[in-house]
C-alpha positions in Angstrom: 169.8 162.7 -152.7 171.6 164.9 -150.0 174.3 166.8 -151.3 177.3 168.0 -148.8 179.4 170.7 -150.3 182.0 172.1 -147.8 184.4 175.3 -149.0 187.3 176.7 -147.2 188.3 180.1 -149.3 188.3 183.6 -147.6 188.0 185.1 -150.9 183.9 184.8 -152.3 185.0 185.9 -155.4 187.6 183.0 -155.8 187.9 180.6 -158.6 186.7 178.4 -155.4 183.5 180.0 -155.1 182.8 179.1 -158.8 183.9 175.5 -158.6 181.2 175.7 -155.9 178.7 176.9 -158.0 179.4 174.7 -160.6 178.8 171.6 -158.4 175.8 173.2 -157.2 174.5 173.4 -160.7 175.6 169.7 -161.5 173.7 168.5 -158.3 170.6 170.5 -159.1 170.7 168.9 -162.7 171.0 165.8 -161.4 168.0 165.9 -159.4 169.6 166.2 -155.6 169.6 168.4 -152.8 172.5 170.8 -151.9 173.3 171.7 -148.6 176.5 174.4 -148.7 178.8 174.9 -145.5 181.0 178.2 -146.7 183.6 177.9 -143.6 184.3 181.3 -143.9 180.7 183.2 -144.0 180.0 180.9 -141.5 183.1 182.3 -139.5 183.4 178.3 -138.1 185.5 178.4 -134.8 188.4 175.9 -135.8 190.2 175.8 -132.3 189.8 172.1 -130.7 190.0 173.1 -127.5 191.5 170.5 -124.2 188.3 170.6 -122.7 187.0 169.7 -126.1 188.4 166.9 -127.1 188.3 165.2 -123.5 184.7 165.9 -123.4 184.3 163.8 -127.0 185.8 160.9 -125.4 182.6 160.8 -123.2 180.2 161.3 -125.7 180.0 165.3 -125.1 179.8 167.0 -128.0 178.7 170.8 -128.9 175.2 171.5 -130.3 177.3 172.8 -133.8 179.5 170.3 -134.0 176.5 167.9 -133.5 175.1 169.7 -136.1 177.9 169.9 -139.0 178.0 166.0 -138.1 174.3 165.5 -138.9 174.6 167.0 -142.0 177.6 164.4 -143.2 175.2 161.5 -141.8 172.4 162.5 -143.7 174.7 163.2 -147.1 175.5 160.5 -150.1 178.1 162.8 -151.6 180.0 164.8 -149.3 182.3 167.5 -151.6 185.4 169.6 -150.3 186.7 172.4 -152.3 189.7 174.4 -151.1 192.9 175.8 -152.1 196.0 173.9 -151.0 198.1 176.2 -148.6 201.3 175.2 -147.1 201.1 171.5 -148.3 198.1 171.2 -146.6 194.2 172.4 -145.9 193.3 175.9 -144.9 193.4 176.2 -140.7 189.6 176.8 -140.9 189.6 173.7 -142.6 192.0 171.9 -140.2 190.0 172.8 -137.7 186.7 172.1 -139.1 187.8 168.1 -139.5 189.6 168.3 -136.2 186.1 168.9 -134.5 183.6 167.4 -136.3 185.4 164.0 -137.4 185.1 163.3 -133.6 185.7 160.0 -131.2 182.7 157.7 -131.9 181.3 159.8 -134.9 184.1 159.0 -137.2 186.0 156.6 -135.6 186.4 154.4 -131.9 188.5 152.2 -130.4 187.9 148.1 -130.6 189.9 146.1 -128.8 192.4 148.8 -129.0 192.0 149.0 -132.3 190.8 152.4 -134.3 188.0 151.5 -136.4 186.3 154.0 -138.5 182.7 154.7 -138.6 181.8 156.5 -141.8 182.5 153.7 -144.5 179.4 154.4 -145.9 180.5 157.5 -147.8 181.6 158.9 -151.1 183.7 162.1 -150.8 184.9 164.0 -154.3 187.6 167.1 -153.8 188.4 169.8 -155.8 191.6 171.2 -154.7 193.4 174.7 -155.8 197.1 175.5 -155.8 199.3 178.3 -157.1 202.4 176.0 -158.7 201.9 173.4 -161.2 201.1 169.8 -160.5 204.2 168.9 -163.1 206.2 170.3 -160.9 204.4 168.1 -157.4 204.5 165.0 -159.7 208.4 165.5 -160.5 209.2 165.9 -156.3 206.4 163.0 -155.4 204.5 165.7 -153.8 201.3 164.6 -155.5 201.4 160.9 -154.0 202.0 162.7 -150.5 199.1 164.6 -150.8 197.2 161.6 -151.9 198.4 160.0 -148.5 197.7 162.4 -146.2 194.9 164.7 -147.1 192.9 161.7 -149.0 193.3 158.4 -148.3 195.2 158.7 -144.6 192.8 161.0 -143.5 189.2 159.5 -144.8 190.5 155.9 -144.8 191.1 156.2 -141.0 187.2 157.0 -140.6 186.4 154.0 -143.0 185.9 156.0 -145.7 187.2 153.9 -148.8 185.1 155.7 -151.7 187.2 159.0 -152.6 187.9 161.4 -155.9 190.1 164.0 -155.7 191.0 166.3 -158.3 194.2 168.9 -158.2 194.3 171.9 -160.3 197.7 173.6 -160.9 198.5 177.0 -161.3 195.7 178.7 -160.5 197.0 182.3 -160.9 197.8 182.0 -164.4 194.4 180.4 -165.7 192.5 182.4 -169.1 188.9 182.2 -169.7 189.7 179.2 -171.8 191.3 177.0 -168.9 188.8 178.2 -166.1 185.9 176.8 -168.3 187.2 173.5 -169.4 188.1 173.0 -165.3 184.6 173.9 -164.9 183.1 171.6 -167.2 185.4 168.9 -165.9 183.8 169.6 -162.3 180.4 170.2 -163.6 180.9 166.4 -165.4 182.0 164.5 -162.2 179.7 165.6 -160.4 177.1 164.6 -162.4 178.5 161.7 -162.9 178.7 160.6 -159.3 175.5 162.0 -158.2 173.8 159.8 -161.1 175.7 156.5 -160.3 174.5 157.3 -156.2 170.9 157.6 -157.8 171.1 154.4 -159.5 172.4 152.7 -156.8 169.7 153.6 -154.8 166.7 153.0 -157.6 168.8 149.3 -157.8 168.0 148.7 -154.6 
């Protein structure tokens, strides 16, 4: 059981970097394997150049792209964790899908027709923001984030199998509401990592 945790915080002392750990204790109790892709410590270049993306078309793709697309291929649970900035993911994070969810890795073109290639994967996020999600839920921004950075996103590579989780006003968290967002993490990743396991054992 391959585990897939990708991060996008600058900060590696950020409530992020525990939510990682938490999910990398939950995985470890559960029995699988965590591989960890910190965006930042890995400085990850998120420009997708011209010459890029034209090269993808043909099938060209860079030895670490190849790589960070290896490691979603090879992973049942694939986990993002990052704060929400700007309505949207962090550049590095941007960037990061912009490259590696790549013509005829994530998706191609049938009968000009965009079909997605990755339907066989579960993806959980844990997202961070500053204001509270009352607030997002009274302007509808919660639905739009749903759309765009969940479902339009992950759906278009034929991923159908997707949690996500927002957690309001970060800032303002005690001791008391850090852990019980911990535990919640620690919990759903257990649980989804276990019903993967038995799904596997069933068959």
């Amino acid at each position: 059981m391959k585990h897939l945790i990708i991060s996008a915080h600058p900060n590696p002392q950020s409530f992020n970097r525990a939510l990682v750990e938490e999910v990398i204790k939950a995985t470890r109790q559960a029995g699988g394997e965590t591989v960890v892709r910190d965006l930042y410590t890995l400085d990850f270049n998120p420009v997708l150049s011209w010459r890029e993306l034209n090269a993808s078309m043909e099938g060209i793709v860079p030895a670490e792209i190849k790589f960070e697309q290896k490691l979603i291929t090879e992973a049942d649970l694939i986990t993002f964790i990052y704060p929400l900035w700007w309505m949207g993911f962090p550049a590095i994070l941007k960037g990061y899908l912009d490259r590696v969810l790549s013509y005829g890795f994530a998706y191609q073109n049938e009968n000009n027709i965009s079909v997605g290639l990755l339907g066989n994967k579960k993806i959980q996020q844990f997202i961070t923001m500053g204001n509270s999600i009352e607030k997002y839920q009274q302007l509808g921004f919660d639905k739009a984030l749903k759309s765009c950075l969940v479902d339009g996103l992950f759906n278009f590579c034929g991923i159908t199998d997707i949690q996500h989780d927002i957690f309001g006003n970060i800032h303002l968290l005690d001791e008391t509401d850090r852990q019980t967002i911990l535990i919640s993490v620690f919990e759903k990743t257990f649980k989804n990592l276990t019903a993967l396991l038995s799904f596997e054992s069933g068959n």
